[in-house]
N, C-alpha and C positions, 0 to 999 in steps of 0.2 A: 324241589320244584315250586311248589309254593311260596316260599320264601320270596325267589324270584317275582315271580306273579305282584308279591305284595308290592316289593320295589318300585314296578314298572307301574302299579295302576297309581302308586302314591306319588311317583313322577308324575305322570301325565295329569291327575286331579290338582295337584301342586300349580303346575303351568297354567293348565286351563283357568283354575280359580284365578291366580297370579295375574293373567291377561286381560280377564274379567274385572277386574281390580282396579286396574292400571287403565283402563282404556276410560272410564270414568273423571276420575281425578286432571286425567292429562287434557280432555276436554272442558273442565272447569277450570283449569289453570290459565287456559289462554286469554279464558274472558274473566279470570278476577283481578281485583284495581290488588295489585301490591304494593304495600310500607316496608320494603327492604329495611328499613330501621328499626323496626319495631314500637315507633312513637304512637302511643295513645290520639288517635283524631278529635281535634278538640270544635265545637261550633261556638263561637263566639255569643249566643243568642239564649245558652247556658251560663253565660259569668253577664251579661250587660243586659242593660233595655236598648239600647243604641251605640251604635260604634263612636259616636264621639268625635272628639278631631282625629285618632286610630286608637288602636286597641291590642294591648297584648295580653297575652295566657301565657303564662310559665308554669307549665305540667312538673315538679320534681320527682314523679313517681315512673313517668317516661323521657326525663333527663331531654326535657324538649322546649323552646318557646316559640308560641304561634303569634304571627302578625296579625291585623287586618288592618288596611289605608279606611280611611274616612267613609269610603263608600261601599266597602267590601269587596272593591272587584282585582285586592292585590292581596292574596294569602300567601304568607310563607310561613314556613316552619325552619326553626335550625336545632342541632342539637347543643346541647349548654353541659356546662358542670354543677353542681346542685350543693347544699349546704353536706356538711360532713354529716350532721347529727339530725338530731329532730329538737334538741334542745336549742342550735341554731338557726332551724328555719321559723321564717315567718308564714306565717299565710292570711290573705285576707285579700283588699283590695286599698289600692293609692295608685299614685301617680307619678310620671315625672314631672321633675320642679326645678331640673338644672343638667345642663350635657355640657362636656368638655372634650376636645382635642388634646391630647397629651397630656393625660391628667396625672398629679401625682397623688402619693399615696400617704394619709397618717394612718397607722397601725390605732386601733380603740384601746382605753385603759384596760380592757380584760384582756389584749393581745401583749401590752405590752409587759403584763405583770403576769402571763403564762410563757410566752415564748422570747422576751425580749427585743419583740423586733422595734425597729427604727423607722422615722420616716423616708420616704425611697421619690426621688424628683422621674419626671416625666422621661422615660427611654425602657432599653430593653430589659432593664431589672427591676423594672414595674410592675406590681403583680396586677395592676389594672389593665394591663395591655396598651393599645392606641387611644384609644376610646372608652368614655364613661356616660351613662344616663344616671344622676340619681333619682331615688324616690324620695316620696314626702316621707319616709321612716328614714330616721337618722341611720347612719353608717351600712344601708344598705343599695346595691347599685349591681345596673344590669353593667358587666362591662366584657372587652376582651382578654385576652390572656397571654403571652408567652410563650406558657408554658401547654404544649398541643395537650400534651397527655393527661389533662385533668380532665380536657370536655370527653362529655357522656359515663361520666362518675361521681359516687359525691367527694367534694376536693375545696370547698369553699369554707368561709366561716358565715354563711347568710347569704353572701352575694349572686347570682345566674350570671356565670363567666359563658362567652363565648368566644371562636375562632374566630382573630382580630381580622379578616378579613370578611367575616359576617359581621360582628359590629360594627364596621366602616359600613357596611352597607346599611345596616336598620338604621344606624345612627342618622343617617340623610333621611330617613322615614319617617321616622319619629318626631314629631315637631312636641315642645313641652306643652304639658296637659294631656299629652298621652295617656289613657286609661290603662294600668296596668292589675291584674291579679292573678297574684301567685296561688297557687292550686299543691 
């Protein structure tokens, strides 16, 4: 008989607490801002003294690049593909210094004498995708991709790949002299 007893009271304290629990959280949910993606929020006001002509952040450690337009009143974020290594990525700050429409691609000497690849002209086996911004550091460049399954992992040799139809879109954002730093 006891037994029982213990059962029923450990049910019903179960519940009760259970309810108690729950009724909390589900009233804080409704009123907190959710990042479904899980991207680090980044404030511009942390990497700049001034937005400049715009302003990007590239987070590699939440696989994210944040905009700002000139005045600040256009923030986006998108998600990107990030360098493989840590021996590949750069970090600091530069700028863009040259955008292209259908850019093609040369492989750098350390590519070419690791994996043999070849230079590859502007279409869908570009690994630039539609679109390129470069930066003032040689051989590295925000661009699109092809290939979907690289963004939001690292899959790069240096470069912030994005979904070619987000880089069509920052691409019209971005005028050169863009402030860029990678994080």
């Amino acid at each position: 008989m006891k037994r029982s007893f213990t059962r029923r009271r450990a049910l019903s304290v179960g519940l009760a607490g259970g309810a108690s629990l729950a009724a909390p959280s589900m009233l804080w949910a409704e009123s907190a801002r959710r990042n479904t993606s899980s991207f680090t929020m980044q404030d511009w006001r942390d990497h700049f003294d001034d937005l400049g002509k715009a302003t990007i952040v590239a987070d590699t450690a939440s696989r994210a690049l944040h905009f700002w337009n000139h005045d600040g009143t256009d923030y986006r974020i998108y998600p990107t593909s990030v360098p493989m290594t840590e021996e590949l990525t750069k970090r600091g700050y530069t700028s863009i210094v040259r955008k292209k429409v259908g850019p093609d691609w040369t492989p750098t000497p350390s590519q070419v004498e690791r994996f043999g690849w070849e230079y590859v002209p502007p279409g869908p086996d570009n690994p630039l995708g539609t679109h390129a911004m470069y930066l003032s550091w040689p051989a590295y460049i925000i661009h699109g991709t092809h290939d979907t399954r690289k963004i939001g992992r690292p899959s790069s040799d240096g470069c912030v790949g994005l979904y070619n139809h987000m880089i069509e879109e920052l691409y019209g954002l971005c005028p050169i002299g863009t402030q860029v730093r990678i994080i």
